[in-house]
Biopython code that builds the backbone (N, CA, C, O; Angstrom):
import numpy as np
from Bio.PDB.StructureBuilder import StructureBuilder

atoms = [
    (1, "UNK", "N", (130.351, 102.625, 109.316)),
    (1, "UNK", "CA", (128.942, 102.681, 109.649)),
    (1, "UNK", "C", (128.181, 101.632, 108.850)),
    (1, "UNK", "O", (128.787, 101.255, 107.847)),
    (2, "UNK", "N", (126.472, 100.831, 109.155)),
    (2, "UNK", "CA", (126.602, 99.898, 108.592)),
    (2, "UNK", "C", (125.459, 100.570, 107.899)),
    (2, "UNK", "O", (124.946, 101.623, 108.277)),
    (3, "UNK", "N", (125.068, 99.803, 106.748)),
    (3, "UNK", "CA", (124.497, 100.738, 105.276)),
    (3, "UNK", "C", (123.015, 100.244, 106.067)),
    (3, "UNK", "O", (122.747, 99.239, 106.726)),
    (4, "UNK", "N", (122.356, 101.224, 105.744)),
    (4, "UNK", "CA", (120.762, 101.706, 106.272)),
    (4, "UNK", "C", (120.209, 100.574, 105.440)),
    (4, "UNK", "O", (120.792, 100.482, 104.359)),
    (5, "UNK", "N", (119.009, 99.461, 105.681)),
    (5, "UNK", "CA", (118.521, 99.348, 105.351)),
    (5, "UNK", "C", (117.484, 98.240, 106.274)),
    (5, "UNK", "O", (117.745, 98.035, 107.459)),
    (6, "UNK", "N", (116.299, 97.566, 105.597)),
    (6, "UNK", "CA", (115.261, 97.509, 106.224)),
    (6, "UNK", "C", (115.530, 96.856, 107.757)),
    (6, "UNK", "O", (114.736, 97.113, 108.663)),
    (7, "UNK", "N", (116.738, 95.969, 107.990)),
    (7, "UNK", "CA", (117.174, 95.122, 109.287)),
    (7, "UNK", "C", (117.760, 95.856, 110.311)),
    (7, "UNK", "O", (117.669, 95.708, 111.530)),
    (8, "UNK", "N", (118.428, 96.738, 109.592)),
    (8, "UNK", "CA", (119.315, 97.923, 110.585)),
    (8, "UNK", "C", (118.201, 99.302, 110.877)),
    (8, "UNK", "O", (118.483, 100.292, 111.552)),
    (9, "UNK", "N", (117.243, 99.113, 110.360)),
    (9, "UNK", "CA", (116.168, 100.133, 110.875)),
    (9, "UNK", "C", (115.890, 100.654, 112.276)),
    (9, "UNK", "O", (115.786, 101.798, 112.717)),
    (10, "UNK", "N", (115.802, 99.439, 112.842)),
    (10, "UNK", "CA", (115.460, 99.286, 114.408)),
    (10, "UNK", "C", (116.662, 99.908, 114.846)),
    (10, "UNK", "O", (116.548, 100.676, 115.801)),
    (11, "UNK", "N", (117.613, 99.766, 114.428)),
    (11, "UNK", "CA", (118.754, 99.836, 115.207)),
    (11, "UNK", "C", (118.911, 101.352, 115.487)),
    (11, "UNK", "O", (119.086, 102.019, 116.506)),
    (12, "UNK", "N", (118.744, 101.689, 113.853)),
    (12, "UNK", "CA", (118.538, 103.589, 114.114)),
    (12, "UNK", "C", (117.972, 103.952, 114.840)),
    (12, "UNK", "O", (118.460, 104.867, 115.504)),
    (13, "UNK", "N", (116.624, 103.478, 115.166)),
    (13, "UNK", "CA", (115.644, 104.051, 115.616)),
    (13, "UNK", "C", (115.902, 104.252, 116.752)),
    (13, "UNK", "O", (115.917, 105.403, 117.187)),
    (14, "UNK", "N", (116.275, 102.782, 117.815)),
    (14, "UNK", "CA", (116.822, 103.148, 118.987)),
    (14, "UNK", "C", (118.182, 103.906, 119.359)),
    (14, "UNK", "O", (118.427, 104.356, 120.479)),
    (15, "UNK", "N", (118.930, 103.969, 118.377)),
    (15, "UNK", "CA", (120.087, 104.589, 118.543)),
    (15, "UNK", "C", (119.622, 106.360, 118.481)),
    (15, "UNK", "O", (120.154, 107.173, 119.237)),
    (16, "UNK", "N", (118.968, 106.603, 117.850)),
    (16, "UNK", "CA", (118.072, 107.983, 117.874)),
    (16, "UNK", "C", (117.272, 108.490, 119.481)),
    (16, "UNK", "O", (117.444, 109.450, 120.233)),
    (17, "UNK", "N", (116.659, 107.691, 119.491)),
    (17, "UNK", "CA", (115.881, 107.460, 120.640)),
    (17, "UNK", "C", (116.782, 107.724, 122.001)),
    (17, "UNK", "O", (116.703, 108.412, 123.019)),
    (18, "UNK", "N", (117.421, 107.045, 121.582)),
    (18, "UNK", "CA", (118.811, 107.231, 123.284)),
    (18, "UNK", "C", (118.149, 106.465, 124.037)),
    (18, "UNK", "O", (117.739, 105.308, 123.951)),
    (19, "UNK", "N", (118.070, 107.850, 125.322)),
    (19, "UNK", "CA", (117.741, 107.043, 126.868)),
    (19, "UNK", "C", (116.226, 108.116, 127.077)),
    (19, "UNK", "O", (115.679, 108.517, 128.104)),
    (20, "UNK", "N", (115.975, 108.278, 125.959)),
    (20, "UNK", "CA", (114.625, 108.831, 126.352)),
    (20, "UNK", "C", (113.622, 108.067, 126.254)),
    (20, "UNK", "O", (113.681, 107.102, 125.493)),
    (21, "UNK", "N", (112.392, 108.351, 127.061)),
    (21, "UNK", "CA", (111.318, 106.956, 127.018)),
    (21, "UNK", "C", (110.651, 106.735, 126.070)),
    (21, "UNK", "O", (110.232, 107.540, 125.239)),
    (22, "UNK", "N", (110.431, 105.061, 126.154)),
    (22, "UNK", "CA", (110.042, 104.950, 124.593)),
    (22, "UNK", "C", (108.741, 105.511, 124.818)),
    (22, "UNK", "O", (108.759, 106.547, 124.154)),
    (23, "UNK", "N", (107.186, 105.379, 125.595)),
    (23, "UNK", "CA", (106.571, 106.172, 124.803)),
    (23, "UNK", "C", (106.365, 107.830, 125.167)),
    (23, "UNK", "O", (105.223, 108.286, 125.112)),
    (24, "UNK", "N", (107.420, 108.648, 125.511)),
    (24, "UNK", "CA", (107.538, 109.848, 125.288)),
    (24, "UNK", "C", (107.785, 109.872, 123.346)),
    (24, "UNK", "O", (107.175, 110.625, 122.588)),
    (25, "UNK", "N", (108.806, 108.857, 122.939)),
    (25, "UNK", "CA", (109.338, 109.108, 121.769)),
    (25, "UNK", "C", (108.421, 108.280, 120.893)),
    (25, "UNK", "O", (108.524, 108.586, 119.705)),
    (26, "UNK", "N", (107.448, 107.200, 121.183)),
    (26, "UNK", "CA", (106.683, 106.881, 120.392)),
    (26, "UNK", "C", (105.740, 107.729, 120.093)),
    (26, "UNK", "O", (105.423, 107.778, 118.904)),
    (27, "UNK", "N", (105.030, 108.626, 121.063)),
    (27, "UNK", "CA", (104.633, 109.871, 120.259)),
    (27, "UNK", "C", (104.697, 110.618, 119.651)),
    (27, "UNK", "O", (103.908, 111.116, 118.847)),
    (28, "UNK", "N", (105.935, 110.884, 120.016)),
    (28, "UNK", "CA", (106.371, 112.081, 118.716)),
    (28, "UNK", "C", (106.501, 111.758, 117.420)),
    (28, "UNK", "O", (106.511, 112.456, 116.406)),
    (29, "UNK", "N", (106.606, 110.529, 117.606)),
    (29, "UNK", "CA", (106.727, 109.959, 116.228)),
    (29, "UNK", "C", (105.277, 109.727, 115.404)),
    (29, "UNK", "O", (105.124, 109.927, 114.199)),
    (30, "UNK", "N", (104.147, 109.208, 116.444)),
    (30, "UNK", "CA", (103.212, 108.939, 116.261)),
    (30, "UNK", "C", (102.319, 107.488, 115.703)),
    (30, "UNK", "O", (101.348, 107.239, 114.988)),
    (31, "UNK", "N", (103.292, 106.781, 116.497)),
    (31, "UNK", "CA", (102.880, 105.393, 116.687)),
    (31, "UNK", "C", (102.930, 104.561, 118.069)),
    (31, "UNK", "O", (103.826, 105.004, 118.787)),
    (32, "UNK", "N", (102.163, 103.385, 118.704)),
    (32, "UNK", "CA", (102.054, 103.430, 120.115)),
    (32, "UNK", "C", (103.323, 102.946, 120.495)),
    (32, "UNK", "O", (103.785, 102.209, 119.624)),
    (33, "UNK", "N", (104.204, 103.120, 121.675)),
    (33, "UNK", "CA", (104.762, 102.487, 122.356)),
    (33, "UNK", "C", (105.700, 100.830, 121.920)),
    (33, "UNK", "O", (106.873, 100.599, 121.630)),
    (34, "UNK", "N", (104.488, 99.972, 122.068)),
    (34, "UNK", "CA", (104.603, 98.379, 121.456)),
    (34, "UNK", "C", (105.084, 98.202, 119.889)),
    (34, "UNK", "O", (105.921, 97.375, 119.527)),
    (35, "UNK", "N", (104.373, 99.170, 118.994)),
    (35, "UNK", "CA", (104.954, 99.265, 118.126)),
    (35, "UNK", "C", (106.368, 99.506, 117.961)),
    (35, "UNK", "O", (107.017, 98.644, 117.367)),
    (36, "UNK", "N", (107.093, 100.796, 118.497)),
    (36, "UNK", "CA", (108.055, 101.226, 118.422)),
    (36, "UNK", "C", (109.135, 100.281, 119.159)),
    (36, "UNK", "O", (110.333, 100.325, 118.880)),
    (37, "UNK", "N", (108.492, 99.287, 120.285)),
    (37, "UNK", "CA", (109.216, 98.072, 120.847)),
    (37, "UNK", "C", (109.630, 97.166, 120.062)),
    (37, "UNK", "O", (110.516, 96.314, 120.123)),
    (38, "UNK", "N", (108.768, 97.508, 119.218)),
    (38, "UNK", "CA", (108.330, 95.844, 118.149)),
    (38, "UNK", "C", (109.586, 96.120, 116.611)),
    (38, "UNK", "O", (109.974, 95.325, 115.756)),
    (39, "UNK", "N", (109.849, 97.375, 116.803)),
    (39, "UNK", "CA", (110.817, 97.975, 115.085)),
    (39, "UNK", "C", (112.204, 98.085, 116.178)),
    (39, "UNK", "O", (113.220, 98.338, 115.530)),
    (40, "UNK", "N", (112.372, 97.999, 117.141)),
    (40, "UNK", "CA", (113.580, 98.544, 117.984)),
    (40, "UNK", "C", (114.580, 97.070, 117.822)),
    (40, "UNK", "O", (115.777, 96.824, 117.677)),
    (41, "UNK", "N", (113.330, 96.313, 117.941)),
    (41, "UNK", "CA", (113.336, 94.429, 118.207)),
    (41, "UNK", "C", (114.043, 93.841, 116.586)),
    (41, "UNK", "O", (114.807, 92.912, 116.326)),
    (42, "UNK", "N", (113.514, 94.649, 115.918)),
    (42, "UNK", "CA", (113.988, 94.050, 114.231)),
    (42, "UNK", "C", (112.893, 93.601, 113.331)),
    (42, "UNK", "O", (112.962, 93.139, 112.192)),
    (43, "UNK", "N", (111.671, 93.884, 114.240)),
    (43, "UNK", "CA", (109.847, 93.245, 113.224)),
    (43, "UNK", "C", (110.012, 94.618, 112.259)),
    (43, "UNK", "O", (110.560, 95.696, 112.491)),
    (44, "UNK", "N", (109.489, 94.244, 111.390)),
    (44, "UNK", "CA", (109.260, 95.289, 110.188)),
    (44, "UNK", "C", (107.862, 95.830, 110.426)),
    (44, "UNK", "O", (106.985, 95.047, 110.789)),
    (45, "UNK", "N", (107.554, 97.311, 110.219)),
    (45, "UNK", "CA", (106.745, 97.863, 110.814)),
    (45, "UNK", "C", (105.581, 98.196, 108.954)),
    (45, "UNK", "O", (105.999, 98.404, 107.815)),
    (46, "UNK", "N", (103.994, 98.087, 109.535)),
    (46, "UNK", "CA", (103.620, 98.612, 108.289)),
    (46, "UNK", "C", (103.728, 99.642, 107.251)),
    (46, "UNK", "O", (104.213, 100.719, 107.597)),
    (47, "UNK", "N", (103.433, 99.520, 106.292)),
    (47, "UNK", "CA", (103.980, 101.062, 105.426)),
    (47, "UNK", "C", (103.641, 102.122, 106.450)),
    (47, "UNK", "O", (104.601, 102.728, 106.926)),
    (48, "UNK", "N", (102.454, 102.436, 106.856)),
    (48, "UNK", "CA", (102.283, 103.976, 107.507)),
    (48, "UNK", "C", (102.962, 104.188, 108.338)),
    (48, "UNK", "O", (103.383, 105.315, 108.598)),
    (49, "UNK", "N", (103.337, 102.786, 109.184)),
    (49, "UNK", "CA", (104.449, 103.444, 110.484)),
    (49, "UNK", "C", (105.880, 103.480, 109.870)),
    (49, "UNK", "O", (106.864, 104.079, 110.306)),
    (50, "UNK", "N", (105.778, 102.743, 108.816)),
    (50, "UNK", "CA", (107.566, 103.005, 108.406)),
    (50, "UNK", "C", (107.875, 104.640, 107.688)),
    (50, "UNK", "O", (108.947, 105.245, 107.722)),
    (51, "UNK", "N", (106.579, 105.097, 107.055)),
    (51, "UNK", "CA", (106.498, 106.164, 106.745)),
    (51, "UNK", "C", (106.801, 107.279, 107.750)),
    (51, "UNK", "O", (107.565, 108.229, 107.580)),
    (52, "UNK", "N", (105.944, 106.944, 109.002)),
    (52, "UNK", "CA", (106.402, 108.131, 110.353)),
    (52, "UNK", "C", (108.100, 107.880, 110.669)),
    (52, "UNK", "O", (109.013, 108.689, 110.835)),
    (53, "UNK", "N", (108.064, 106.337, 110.668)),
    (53, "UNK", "CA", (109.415, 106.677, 111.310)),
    (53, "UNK", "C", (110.514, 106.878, 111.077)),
    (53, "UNK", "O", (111.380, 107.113, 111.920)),
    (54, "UNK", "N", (110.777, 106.775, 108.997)),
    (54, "UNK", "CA", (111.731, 107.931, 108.280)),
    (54, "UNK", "C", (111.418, 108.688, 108.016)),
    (54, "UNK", "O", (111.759, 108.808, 106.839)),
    (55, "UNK", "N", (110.723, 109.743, 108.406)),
    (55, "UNK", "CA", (110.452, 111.183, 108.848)),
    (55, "UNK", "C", (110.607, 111.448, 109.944)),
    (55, "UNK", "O", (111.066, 112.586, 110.046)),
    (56, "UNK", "N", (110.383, 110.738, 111.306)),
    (56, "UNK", "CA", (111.059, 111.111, 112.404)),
    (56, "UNK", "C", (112.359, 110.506, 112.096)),
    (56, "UNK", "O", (112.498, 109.930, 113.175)),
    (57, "UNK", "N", (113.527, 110.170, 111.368)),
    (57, "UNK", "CA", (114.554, 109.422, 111.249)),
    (57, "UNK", "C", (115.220, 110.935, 110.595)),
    (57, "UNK", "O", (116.221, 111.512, 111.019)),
    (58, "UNK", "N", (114.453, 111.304, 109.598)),
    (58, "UNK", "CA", (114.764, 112.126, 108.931)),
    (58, "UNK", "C", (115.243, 111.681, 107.502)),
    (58, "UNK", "O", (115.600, 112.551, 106.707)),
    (59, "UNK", "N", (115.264, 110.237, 107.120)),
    (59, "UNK", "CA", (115.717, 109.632, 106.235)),
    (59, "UNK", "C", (115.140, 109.623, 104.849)),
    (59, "UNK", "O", (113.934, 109.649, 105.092)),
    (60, "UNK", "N", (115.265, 109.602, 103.568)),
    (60, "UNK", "CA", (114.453, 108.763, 102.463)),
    (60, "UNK", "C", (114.300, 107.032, 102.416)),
    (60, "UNK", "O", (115.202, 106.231, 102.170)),
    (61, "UNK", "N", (112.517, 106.664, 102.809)),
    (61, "UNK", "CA", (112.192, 105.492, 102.339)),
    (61, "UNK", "C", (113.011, 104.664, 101.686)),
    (61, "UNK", "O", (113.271, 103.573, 102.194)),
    (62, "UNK", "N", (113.563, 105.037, 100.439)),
    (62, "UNK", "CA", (114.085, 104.869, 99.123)),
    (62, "UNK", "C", (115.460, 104.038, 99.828)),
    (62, "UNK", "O", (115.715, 102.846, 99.658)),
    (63, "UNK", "N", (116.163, 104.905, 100.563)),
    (63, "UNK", "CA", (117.633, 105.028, 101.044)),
    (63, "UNK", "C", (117.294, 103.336, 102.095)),
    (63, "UNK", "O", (118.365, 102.918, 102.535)),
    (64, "UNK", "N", (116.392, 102.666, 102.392)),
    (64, "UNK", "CA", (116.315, 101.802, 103.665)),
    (64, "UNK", "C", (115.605, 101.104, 102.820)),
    (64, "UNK", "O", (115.494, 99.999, 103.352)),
    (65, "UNK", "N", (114.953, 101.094, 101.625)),
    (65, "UNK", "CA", (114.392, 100.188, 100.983)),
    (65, "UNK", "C", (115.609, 99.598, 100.043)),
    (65, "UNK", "O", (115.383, 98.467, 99.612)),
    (66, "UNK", "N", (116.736, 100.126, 99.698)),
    (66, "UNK", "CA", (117.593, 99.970, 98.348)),
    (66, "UNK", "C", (116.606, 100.309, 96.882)),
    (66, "UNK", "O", (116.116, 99.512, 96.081)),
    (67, "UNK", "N", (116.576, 101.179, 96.905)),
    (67, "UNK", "CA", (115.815, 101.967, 96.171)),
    (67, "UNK", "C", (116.068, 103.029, 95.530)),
    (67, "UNK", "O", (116.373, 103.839, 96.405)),
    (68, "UNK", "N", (116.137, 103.592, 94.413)),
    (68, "UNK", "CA", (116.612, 104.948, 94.117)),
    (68, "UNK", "C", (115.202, 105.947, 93.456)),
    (68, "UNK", "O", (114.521, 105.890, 92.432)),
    (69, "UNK", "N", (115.236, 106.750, 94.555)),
    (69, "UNK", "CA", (113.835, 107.801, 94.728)),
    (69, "UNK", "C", (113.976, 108.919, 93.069)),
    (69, "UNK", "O", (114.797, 109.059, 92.163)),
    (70, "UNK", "N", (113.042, 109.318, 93.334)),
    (70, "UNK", "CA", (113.203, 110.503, 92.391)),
    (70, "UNK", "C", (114.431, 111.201, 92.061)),
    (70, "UNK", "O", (115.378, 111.031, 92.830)),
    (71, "UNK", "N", (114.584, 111.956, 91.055)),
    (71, "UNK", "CA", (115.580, 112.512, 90.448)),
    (71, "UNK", "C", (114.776, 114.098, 91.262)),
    (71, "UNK", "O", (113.596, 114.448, 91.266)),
    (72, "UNK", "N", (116.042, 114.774, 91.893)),
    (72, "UNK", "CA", (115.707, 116.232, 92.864)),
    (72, "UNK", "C", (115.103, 116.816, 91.402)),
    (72, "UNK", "O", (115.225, 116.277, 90.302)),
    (73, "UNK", "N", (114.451, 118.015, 91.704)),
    (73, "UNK", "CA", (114.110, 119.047, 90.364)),
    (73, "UNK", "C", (113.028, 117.992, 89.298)),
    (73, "UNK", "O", (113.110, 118.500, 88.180)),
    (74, "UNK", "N", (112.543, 117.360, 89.265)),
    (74, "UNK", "CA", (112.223, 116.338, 88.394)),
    (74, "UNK", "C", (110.294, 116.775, 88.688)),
    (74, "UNK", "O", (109.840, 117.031, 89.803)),
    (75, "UNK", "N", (109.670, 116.759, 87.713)),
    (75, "UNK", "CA", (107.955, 117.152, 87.933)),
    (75, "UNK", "C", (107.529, 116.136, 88.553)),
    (75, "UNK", "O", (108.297, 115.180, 88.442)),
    (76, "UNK", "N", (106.764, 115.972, 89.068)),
    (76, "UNK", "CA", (105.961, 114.929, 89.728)),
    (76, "UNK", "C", (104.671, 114.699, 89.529)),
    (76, "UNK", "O", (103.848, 115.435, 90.074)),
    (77, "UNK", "N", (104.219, 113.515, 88.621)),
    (77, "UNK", "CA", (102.589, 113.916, 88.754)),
    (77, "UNK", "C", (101.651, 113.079, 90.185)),
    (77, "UNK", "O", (101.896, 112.064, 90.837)),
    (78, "UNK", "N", (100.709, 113.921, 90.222)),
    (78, "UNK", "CA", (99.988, 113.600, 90.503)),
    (78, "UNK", "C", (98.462, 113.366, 90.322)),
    (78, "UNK", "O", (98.155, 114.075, 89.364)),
    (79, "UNK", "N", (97.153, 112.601, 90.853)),
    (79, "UNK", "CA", (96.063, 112.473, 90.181)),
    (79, "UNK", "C", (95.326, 112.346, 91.674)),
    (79, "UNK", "O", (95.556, 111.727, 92.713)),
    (80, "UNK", "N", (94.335, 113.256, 91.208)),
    (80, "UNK", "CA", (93.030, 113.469, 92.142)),
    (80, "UNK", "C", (92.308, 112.855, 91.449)),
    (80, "UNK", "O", (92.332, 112.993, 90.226)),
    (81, "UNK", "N", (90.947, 111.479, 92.480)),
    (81, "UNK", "CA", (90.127, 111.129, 91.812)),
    (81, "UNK", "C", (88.981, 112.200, 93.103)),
    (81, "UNK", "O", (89.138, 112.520, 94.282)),
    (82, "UNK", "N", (87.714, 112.485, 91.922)),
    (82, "UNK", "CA", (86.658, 113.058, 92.424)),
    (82, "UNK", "C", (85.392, 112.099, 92.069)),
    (82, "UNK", "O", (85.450, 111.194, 91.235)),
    (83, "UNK", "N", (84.654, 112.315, 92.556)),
    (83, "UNK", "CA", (83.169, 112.036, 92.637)),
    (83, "UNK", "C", (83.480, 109.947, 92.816)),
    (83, "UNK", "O", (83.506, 109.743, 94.030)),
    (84, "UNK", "N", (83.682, 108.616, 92.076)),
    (84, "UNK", "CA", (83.824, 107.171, 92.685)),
    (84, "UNK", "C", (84.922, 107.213, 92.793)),
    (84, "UNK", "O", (85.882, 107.442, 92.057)),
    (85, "UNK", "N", (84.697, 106.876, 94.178)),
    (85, "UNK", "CA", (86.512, 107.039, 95.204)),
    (85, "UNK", "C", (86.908, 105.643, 95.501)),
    (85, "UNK", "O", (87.747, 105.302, 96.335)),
    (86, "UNK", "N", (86.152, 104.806, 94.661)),
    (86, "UNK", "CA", (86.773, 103.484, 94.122)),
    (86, "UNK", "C", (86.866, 103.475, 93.139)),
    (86, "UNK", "O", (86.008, 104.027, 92.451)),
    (87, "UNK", "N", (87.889, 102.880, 92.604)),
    (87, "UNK", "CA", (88.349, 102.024, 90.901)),
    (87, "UNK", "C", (88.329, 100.478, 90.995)),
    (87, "UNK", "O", (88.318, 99.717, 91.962)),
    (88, "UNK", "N", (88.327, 100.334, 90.033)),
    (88, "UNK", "CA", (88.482, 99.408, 89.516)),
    (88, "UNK", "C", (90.254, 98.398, 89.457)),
    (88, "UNK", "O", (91.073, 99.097, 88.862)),
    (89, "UNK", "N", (90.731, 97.346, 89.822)),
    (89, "UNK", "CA", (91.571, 96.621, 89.919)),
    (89, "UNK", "C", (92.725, 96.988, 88.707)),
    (89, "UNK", "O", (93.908, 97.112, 89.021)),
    (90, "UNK", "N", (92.256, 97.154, 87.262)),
    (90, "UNK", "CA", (92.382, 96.738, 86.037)),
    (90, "UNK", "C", (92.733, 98.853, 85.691)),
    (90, "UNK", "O", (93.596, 99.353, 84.970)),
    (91, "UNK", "N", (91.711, 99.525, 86.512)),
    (91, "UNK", "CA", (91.822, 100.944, 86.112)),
    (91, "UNK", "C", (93.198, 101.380, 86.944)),
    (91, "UNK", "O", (94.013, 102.062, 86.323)),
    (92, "UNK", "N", (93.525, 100.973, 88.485)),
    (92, "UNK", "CA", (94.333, 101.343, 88.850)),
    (92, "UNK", "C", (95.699, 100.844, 88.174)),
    (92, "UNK", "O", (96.632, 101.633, 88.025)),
    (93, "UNK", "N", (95.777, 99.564, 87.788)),
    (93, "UNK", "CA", (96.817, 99.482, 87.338)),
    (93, "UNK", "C", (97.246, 99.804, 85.736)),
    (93, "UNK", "O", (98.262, 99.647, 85.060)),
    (94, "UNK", "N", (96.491, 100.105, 85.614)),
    (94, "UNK", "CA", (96.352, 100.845, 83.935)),
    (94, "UNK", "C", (96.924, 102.057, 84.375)),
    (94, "UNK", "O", (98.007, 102.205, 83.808)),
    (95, "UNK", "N", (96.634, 103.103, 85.237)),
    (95, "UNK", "CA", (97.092, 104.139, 85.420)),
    (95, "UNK", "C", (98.557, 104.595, 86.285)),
    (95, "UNK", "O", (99.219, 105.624, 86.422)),
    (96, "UNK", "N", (98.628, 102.840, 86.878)),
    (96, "UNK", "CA", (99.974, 102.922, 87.738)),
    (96, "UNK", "C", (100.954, 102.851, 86.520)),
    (96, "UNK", "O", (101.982, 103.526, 86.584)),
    (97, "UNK", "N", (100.706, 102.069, 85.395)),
    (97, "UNK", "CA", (101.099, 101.868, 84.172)),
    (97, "UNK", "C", (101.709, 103.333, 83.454)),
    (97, "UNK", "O", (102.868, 103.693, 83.249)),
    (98, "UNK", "N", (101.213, 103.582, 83.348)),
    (98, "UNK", "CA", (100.742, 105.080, 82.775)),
    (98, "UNK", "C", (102.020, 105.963, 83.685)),
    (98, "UNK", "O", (103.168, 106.164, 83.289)),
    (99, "UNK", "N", (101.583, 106.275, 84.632)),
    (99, "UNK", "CA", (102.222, 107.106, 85.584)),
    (99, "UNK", "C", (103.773, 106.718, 85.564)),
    (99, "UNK", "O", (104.633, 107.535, 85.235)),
    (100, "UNK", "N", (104.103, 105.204, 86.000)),
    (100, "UNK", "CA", (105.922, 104.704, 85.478)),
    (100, "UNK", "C", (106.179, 105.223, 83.824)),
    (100, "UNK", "O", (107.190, 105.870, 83.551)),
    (101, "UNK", "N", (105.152, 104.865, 82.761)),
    (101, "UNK", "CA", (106.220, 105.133, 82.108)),
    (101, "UNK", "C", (106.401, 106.276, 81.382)),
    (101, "UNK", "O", (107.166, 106.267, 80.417)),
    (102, "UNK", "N", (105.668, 107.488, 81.782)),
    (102, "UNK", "CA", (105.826, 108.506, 81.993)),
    (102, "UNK", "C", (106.845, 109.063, 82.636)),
    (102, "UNK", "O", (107.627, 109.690, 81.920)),
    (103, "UNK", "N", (107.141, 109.009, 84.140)),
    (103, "UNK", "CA", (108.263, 108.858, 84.553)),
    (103, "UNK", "C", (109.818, 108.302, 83.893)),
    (103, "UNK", "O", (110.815, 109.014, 83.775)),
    (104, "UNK", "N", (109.707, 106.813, 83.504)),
    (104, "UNK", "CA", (110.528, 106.864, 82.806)),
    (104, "UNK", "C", (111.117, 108.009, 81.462)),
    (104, "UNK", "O", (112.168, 108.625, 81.284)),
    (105, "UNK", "N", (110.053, 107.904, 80.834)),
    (105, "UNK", "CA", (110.425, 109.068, 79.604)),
    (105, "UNK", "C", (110.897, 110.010, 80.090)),
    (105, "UNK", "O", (112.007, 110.197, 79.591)),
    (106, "UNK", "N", (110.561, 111.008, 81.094)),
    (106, "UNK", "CA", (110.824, 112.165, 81.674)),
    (106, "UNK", "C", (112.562, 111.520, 82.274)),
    (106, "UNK", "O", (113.334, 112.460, 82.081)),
    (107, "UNK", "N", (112.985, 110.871, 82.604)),
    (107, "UNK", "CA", (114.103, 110.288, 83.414)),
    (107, "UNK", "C", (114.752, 110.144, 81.672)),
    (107, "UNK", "O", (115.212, 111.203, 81.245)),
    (108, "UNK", "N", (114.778, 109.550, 81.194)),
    (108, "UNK", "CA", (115.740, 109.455, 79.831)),
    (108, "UNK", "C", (116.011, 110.827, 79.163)),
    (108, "UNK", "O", (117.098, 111.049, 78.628)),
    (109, "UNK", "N", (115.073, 111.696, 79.195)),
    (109, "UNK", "CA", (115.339, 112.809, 78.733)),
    (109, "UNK", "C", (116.008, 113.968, 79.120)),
    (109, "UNK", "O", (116.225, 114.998, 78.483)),
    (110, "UNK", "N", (116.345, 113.606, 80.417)),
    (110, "UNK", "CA", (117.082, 114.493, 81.495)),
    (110, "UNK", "C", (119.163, 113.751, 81.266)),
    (110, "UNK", "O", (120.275, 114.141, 81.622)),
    (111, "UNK", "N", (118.667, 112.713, 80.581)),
    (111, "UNK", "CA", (119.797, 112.215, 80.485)),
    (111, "UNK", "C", (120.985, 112.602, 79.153)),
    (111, "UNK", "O", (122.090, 112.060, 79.134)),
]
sb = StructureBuilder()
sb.init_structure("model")
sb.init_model(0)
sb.init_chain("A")
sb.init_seg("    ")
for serial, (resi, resn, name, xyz) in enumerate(atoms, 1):
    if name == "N":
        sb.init_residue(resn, " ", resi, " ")
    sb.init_atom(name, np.array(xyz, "f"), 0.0, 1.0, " ", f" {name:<3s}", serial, name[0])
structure = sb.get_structure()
C-alpha cells in the first residue's frame, strides 16, 4: 500500500468515494463539488477543506502531513480569548511559544 501522504491524498479520496457522485459525496463531506474535483486531481486543498476531508477519510492530519500528533492520554491546553478578539502579531506568537514548550516539557516527562 502506498504511505498516506499529502500527493496520495486525492487518491484516497477518490478511492473512498468509489462510483458514487461526486457532489452527492462532496456534501457529505462538506465542500463544493469542484473542490473535491480539484483534491481527486492532486491540487492541495486549504487547511479547512483538508480538515473535512481527514475526517471524512477518517484519518489523522498528522499521519498525511508526516507529522507525529499528540501523545494519546496526554492534557491538552487550551486558551479562550474574551472581550479583544484580536492580538497582537508579537502576543500570538509569544503564546504559540509558550504553548510548544509546555508541551514539550509535558512530552519529556512522560518519558
Amino acid at each position: 500500500m502506498t504511505k498516506l501522504n499529502i500527493q496520495t491524498l486525492g487518491r484516497k479520496v477518490a478511492d473512498k468515494r468509489g462510483n458514487r457522485k461526486v457532489r452527492e459525496t462532496a456534501t457529505e463531506i462538506g465542500i463544493t463539488h469542484s473542490t473535491l474535483l480539484r483534491i481527486e486531481a492532486g491540487y492541495l486543498p486549504d487547511l479547512d477543506t483538508f480538515r473535512k476531508v481527514c475526517k471524512w477519510l477518517g484519518i489523522d492530519p498528522g499521519e498525511v502531513l508526516g507529522v507525529k500528533t499528540a501523545v494519546p492520554n496526554m492534557p491538552k491546553a487550551s486558551v479562550h480569548f474574551r472581550k479583544k478578539q484580536t492580538l497582537k502579531p508579537e502576543t500570538a506568537q509569544a503564546l504559540a511559544d509558550l504553548i510548544l514548550t509546555a508541551q514539550r516539557a509535558m512530552m519529556a516527562m512522560e518519558k
